[in-house]
N, C-alpha and C positions, 0 to 999 in steps of 0.2 A: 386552642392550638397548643401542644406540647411541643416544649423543646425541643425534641429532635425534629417535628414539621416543620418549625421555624427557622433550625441550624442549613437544614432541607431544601427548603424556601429560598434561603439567603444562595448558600450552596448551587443550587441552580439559577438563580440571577447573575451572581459572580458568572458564572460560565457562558451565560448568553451575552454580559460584556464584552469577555477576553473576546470572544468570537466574534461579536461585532467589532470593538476597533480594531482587532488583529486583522478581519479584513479592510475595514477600510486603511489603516495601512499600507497595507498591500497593494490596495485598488491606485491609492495615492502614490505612492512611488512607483508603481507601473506607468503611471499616467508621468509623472515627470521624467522617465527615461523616456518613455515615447516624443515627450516637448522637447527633449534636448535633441535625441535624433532629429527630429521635425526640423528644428534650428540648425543645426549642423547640415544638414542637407541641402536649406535653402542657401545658408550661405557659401556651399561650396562650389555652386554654382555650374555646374552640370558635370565636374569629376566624375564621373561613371564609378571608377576603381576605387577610389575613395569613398564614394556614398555608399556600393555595395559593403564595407569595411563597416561604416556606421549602423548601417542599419542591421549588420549580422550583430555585432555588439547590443545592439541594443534590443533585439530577438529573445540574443544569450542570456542577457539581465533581466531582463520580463519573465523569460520562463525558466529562470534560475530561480528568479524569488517565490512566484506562484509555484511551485513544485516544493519548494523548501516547505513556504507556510503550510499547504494542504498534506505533507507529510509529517510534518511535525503536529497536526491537529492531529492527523486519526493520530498517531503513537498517541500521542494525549488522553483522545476519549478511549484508548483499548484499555491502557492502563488506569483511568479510572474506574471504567467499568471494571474492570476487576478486582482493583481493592472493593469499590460496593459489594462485590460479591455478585454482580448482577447476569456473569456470565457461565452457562452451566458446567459443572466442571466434566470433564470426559474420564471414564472410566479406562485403568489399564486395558489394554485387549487381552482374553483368556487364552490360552493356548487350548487349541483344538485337543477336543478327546480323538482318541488313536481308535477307528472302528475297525474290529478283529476280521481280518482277510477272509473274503469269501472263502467254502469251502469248494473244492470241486468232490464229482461224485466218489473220489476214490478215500477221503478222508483228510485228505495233504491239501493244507495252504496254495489258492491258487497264483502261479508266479504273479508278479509285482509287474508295472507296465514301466515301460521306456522312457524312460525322459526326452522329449523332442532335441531332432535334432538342432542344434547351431544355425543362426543362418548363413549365407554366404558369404565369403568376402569377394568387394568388389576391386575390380582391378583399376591402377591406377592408369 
């Protein structure tokens, strides 16, 4: 095994950690904002207006952090893939060759067509 396989090797184990404890992280503090709702709830004891309070808070923070984590991973793995090089790079687009206007029978450029019309405005 050469060096680079090995730096490689390591290189992709590093990243199957981050990925593992970053979610279990994640997984774990999900689960302790849901035990603290839980507990808040039970002790408030049938507050309606205040449980609904609790439990939107603790929705918000569940899928504040699981959104955070899963968007900060892909930016992560785009940008790595990319310094490897591993993503193929896109070519400028060419600008189209200009094909020379039909002729009509008389010798003369036949006219050029309309540009569609706009569509409608609707009334308010």
């Amino acid at each position: 095994m050469s060096r680079d396989d090995a730096a490689a090797l390591r290189d992709t184990e590093l990243e199957k950690d981050r990925a593992r404890y970053g979610l279990i992280a994640v997984v774990m503090s999900n689960v302790a904002i849901a035990g603290v709702a839980v507990f808040g709830v039970w002790r408030l004891d049938g507050d309606k207006a205040v449980i609904v309070g609790v439990l939107t808070a603790a929705f918000t923070a569940v899928s504040s952090m699981t959104t955070a984590y899963l968007g900060i991973k892909a930016v992560s793995n785009t940008a790595r893939s990319i310094a490897l090089g591993s993503v193929p790079r896109r070519e400028p687009a060419r600008p189209a060759a200009k094909d020379p206007a039909p002729e009509t029978g008389s010798g003369s450029p036949a006219p050029a067509a309309e540009a569609p019309a706009p569509p409608a405005q609707r009334a308010p």
